[in-house]
Every structure is written in C-alpha cells, then in structure tokens.
C-alpha positions as CSV (number, residue, x, y, z in Angstrom):
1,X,101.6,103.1,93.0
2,X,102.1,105.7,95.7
3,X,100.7,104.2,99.6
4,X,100.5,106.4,102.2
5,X,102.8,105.4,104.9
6,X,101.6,105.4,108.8
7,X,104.4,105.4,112.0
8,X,102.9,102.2,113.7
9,X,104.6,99.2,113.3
10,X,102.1,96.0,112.9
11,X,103.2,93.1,114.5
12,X,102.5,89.6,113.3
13,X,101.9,86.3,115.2
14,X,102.3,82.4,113.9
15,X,98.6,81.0,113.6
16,X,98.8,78.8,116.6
17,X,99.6,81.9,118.6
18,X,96.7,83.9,120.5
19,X,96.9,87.6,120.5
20,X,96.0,89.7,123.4
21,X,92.3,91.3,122.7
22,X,94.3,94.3,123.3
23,X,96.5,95.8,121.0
24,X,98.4,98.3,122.8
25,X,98.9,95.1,125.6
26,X,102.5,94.7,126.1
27,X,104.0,91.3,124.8
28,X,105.3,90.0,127.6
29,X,108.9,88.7,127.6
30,X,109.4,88.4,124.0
31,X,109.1,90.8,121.2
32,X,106.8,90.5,118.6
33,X,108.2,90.3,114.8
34,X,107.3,93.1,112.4
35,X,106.4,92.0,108.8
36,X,110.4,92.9,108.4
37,X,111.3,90.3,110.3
38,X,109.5,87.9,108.8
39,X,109.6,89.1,105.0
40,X,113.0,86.8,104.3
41,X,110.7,83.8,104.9
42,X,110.1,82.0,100.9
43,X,106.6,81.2,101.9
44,X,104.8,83.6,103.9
45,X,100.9,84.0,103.9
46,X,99.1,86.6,105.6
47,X,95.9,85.7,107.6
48,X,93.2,88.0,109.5
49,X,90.2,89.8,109.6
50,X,88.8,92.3,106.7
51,X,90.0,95.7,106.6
52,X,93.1,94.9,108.9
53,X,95.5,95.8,106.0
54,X,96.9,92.7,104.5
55,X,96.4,93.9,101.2
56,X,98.1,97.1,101.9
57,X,101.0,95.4,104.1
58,X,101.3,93.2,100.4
59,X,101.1,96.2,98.2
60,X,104.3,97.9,100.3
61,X,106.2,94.3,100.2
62,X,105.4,94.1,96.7
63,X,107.0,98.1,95.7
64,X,109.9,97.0,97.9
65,X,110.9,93.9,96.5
66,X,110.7,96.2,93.1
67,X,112.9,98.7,94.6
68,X,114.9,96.9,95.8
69,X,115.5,95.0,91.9
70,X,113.7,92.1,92.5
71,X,111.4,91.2,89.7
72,X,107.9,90.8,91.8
73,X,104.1,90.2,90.2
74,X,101.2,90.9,92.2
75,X,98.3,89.1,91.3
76,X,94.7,90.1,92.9
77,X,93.3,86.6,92.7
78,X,89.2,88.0,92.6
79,X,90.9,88.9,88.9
80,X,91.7,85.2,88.0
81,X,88.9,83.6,86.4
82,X,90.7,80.7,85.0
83,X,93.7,79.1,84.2
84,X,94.7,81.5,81.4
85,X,94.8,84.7,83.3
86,X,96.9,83.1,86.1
87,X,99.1,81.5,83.6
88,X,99.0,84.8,81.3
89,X,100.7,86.5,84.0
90,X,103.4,84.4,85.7
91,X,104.3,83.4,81.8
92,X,104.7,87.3,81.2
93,X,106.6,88.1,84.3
94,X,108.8,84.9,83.7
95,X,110.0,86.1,80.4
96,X,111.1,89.3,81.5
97,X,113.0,88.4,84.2
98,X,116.9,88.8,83.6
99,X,119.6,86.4,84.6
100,X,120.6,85.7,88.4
101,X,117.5,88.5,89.2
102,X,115.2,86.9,91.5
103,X,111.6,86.4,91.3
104,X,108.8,87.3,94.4
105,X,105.5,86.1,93.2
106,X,102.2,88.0,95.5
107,X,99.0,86.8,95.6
108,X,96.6,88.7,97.0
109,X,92.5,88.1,98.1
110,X,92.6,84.6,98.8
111,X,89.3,85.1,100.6
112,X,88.2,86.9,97.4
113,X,89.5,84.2,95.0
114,X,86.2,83.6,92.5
115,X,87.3,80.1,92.5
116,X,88.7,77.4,95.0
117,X,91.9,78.1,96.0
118,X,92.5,74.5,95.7
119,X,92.2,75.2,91.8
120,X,94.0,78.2,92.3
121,X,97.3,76.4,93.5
122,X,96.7,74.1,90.8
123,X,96.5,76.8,88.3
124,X,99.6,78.4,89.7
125,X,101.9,75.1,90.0
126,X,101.2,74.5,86.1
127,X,102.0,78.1,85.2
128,X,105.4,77.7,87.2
129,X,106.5,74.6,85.6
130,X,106.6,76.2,82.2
C-alpha cells in the first residue's frame, strides 16, 4: 500500500486541550507535537472530525512500524462482526511473529465499529490472552 505523501506537518493536541479555530494560528510559547513525537507512546488513540485523516495518519504509522521490522496488524474495525474475525486476526498475526520482534496492533474506525466498542475491547482482550 503506496500513500501519497503531503509536506505539512499535522500537529496533535491532548483531548483536554482547545485548539485555535485557526490552523495556521501560531502556538504560542510551546510547540505543538507531530504524530512523531507522540508515536513512542504504547497507547495512543487518535480523536477528531471525519475526513481529517486519522485513518491515513494510521495507515503511514502502520507501513512504518512494518519498515521499520516491527510486526504490525491493522484492523478496520467496520470489518469485525464478531468475536471470530477479531480473534482470527490477532491469532494469525501472533503466530507469525518471531522471537524478541515486537508487535504494534492498529485499530482503525472506532466510530465505524458495527458493534460497541465496549464489546470490541472485550473481543480484543480475549484474543490477546491466547
């Protein structure tokens, strides 16, 4: 999978912070962090409107964890229609991961999820503990 690339550089804000209504506003005294900055964080969901490009931020995380020879699964959640599918895939991915490699697990479309992403989680903690 081949993305086009663009030259700007998004910049990402915790949830309790407000962004400026303008996005070419500068930032004040601090510097914003790029999704660079925060990619080392474990856990790390991506929040915001439709058509902002989380999905495509997520698919170039996603080919550089890969290139970088990390074993990574992406998993488009509006895909999972049960247990089985969920657990199919981390099951799959699991098994082919070789020793001391490590293991970056995507999820993407929580907002497109065709069921609770309560469930989901629930799903996805039983298909780790295999």
């Amino acid at each position: 999978m081949n993305l086009p690339s663009f030259e700007w550089r998004r910049r990402w804000l915790k949830q309790e912070e407000e962004a400026s209504s303008d996005p070419l506003a500068p930032t004040g005294s601090r510097e914003l962090p790029t999704f660079a900055d925060i990619a080392p964080i474990r856990c790390l969901i991506l929040l915001g409107s439709p058509g902002m490009g989380k999905s495509h931020e997520l698919a170039k995380a996603y080919e550089n964890a890969i290139s970088m020879g990390q074993h990574a699964l992406l998993v488009p959640l509006r895909t999972v229609r049960g247990p089985h599918d969920l657990e199919a895939a981390v099951v799959r991915s699991l098994q082919e991961l070789a020793p001391n490699q490590s293991f970056v697990l995507f999820l993407d479309g929580l907002d497109e999820a065709a069921v609770p992403v309560g469930i989901l989680f629930e799903w996805l903690l039983n298909a780790l503990r295999i």
